[in-house]
C-alpha positions in Angstrom: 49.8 47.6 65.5 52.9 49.6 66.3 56.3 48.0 67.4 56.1 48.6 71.2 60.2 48.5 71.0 60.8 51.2 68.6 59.5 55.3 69.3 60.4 56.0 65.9 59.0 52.8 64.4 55.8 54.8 66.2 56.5 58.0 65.4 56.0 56.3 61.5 53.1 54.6 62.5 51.6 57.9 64.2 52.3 60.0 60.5 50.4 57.3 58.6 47.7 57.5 61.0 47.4 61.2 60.9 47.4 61.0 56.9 45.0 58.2 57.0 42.7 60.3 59.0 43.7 63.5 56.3 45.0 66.1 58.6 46.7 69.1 57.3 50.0 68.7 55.5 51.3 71.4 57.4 49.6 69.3 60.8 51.4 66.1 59.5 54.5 68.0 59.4 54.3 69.9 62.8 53.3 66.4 64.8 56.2 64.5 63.4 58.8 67.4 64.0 57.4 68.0 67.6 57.4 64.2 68.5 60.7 63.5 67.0 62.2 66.5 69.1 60.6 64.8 71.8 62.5 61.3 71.0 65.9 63.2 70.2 65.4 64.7 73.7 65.2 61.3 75.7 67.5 59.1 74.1 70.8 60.1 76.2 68.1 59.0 78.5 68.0 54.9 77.0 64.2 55.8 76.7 63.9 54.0 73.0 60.8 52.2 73.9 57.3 53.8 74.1 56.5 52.0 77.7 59.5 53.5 79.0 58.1 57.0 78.3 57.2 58.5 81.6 55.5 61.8 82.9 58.6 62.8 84.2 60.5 62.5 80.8 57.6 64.8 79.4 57.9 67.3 82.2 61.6 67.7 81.5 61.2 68.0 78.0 58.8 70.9 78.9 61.6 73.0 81.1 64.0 72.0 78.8 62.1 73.8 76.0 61.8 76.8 78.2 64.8 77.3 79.2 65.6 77.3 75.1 63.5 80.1 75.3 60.6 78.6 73.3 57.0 81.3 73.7 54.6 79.4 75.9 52.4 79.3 72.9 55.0 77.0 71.2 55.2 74.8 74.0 51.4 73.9 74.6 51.2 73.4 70.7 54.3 71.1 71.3 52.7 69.6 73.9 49.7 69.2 71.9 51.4 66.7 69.5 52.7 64.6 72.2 49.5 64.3 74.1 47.8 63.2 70.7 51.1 60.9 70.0 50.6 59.7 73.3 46.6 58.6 72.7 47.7 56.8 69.6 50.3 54.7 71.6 47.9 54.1 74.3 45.2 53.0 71.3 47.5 51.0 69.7 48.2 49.2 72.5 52.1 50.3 72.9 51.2 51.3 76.0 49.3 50.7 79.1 49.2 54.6 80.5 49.1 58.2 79.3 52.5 59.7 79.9 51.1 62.6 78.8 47.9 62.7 80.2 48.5 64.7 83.6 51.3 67.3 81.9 49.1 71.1 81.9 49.8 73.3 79.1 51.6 76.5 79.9 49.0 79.5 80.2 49.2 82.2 77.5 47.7 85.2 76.4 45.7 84.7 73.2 46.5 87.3 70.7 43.1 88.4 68.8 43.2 87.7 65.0 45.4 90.8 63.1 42.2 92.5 60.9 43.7 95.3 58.7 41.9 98.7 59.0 40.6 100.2 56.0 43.4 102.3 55.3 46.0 99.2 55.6 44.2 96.7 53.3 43.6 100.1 50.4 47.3 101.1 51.3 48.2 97.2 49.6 46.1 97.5 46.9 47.7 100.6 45.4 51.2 98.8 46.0 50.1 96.0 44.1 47.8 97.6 41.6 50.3 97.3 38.6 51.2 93.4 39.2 47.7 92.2 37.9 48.2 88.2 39.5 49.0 89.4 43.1 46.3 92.0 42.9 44.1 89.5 41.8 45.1 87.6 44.5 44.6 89.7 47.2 41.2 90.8 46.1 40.4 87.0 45.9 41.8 86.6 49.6 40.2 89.3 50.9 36.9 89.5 49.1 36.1 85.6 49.8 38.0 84.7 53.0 39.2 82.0 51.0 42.2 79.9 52.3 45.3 80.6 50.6 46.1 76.3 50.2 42.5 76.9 48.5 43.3 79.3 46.6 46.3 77.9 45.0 44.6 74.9 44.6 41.5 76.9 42.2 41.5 75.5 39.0 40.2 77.4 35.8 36.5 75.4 35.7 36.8 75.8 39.3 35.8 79.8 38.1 32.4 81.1 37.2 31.1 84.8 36.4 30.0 85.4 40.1 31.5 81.9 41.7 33.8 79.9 43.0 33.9 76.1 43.7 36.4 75.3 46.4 37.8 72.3 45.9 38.0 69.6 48.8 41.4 70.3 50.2 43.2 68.3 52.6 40.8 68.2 55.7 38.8 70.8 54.1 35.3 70.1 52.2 34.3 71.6 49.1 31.9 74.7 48.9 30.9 77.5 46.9 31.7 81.4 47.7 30.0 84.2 45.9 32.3 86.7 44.1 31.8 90.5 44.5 32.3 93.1 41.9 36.0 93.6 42.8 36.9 89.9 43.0 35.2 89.4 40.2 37.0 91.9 38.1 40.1 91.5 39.7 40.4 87.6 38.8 39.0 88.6 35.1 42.3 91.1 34.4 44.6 88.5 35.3 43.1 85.7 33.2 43.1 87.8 30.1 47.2 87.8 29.8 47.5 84.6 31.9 50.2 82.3 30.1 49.2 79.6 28.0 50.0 76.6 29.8 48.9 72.7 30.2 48.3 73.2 34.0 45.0 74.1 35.2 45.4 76.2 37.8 44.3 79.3 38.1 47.5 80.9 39.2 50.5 79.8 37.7 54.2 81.5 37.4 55.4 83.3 34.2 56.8 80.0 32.9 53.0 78.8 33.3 53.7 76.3 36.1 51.2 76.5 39.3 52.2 78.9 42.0 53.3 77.5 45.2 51.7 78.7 48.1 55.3 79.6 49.8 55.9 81.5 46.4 52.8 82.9 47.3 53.3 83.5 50.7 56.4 85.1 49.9 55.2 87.9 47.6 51.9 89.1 49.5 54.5 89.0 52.3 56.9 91.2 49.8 54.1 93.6 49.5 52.8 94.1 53.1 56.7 95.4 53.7 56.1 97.6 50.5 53.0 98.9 51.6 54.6 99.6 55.2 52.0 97.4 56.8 53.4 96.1 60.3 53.3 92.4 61.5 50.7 91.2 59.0 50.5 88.1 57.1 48.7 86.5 54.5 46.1 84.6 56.5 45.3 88.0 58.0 43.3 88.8 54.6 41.1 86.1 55.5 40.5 87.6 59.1 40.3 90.9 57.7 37.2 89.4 55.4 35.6 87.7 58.4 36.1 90.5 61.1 34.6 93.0 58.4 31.5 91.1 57.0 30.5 90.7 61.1 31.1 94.1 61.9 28.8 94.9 58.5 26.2 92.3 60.4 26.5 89.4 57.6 24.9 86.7 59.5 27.4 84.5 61.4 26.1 81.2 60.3 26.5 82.6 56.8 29.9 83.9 57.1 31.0 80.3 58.9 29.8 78.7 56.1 31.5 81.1 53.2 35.1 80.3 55.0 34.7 76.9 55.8 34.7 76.6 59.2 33.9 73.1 60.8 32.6 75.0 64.2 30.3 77.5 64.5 32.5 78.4 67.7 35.8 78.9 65.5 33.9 82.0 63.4 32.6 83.6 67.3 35.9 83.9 68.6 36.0 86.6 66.1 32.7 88.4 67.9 35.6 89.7 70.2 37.2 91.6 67.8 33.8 93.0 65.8 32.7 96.7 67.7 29.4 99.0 66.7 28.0 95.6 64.5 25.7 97.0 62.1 22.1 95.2 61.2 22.3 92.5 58.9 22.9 94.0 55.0 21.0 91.9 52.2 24.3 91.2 50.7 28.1 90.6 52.1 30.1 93.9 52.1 32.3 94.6 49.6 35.6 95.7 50.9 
């Protein structure tokens, strides 16, 4: 049971929680920084204890982080963490009332995923066409819909002539994606010259060691500038598969299931973005 004295001795207690229950590393990481913003924030106040934690304190915190100037979106997923902070408390018997409970979430406009138009996802392949591991990386990302933790996670028996086997990873299941002609021969390029090395992964640096994914992040990133592509990130490969098999009329249960989507409701939201959907092909487009 937590220390009902100590927020921080909760705020501990809350991360082990959230890693017992094997939420995203980058989740874990978010929820501590948000909560311990929130405990920074009210001890000038003497609030040290969670049952000193009122609404109030919580509503403050919220003006105070607009009037840093923080996008409404940031708040409510600030907000987010306390109220699931809060529920722990209140489970583990720190406290006897939700302080967060009756505290609304700023309204915002949700932006629609960022899908890359034909000519924006063949504009990166030609910039990248001559660095054989980040092309095969972004056919991988964009032929699969493949996360990119996944992906730097593949290992070399994770890799079959027309397969992969995703690997369980963090609050992620396993599964198994097809892989198209492009993928296919894309990946097959770069493992012909890949360095000899004792790791296993698939992807791995010049001095063989596995590649990061903020290494990775960081070069796709260093090509959508190259390839003069505005405001797009990595993850929006993974749209860009999803937003194009739907509009090619891939079955949405199918496509749900190829990404690894827990809800069928996660893989709809991108029905708003899909316009003139074909019938469904007998196989998944090839982009």
């Amino acid at each position: 049971m937590v220390k009902p004295n100590d927020l921080k001795a909760a705020r501990t207690a809350f991360v082990e929680d959230l890693k017992n229950k094997n939420r995203s590393t980058s989740t874990i990481l978010a929820y501590n920084k948000d909560v311990d913003q929130l405990i920074q924030f009210v001890a000038p106040k003497k609030v040290h204890q969670p049952n000193n934690l009122t609404t109030s304190h919580i509503e403050d915190f919220k003006k105070y982080l607009a009037d840093k100037k923080y996008t409404a979106k940031s708040i409510s997923r600030k907000l987010n963490s306390i109220k699931t902070f809060c529920r722990f408390l209140l489970a583990q018997k720190a406290i006897t009332t939700n302080p967060a409970a009756a505290v609304s979430h700023p309204k915002y406009d949700i932006k629609p995923p960022r899908v890359l138009t034909k000519m924006e996802y063949r504009a990166l392949r030609d910039v990248c066409r001559d660095d054989i591991r980040i092309r095969a990386i972004v056919e991988l990302l964009l032929q699969t819909g493949i996360r990119i933790g996944e992906l730097a996670n593949l290992e070399l028996n994770d890799v079959d002539d027309n397969k992969l086997t995703i690997r369980a990873y963090e609050s992620h299941s396993s599964r198994v994606v097809p892989l198209n002609k492009a993928a296919h021969q894309a990946l097959a390029d770069y493992l012909k010259p890949r360095p000899k090395t004792k790791s296993q992964k698939v992807f791995v640096t010049k001095t063989g060691r596995p590649f990061l994914i903020r290494n990775i992040r960081t070069a796709i990133d260093r090509f959508f500038k190259l390839s003069d592509i505005k405001n797009a990130k990595v993850n929006d490969l993974r749209h860009t598969f999803i937003a194009h098999q739907l509009t090619a009329g891939t079955p949405l249960t199918l496509v749900s299931k190829l990404v690894g989507h827990k809800r069928l409701s996660t893989t709809e939201k991108y029905l708003d973005v899909v316009k003139n959907k074909a019938e469904a092909p007998a196989s998944l487009k090839e982009l």
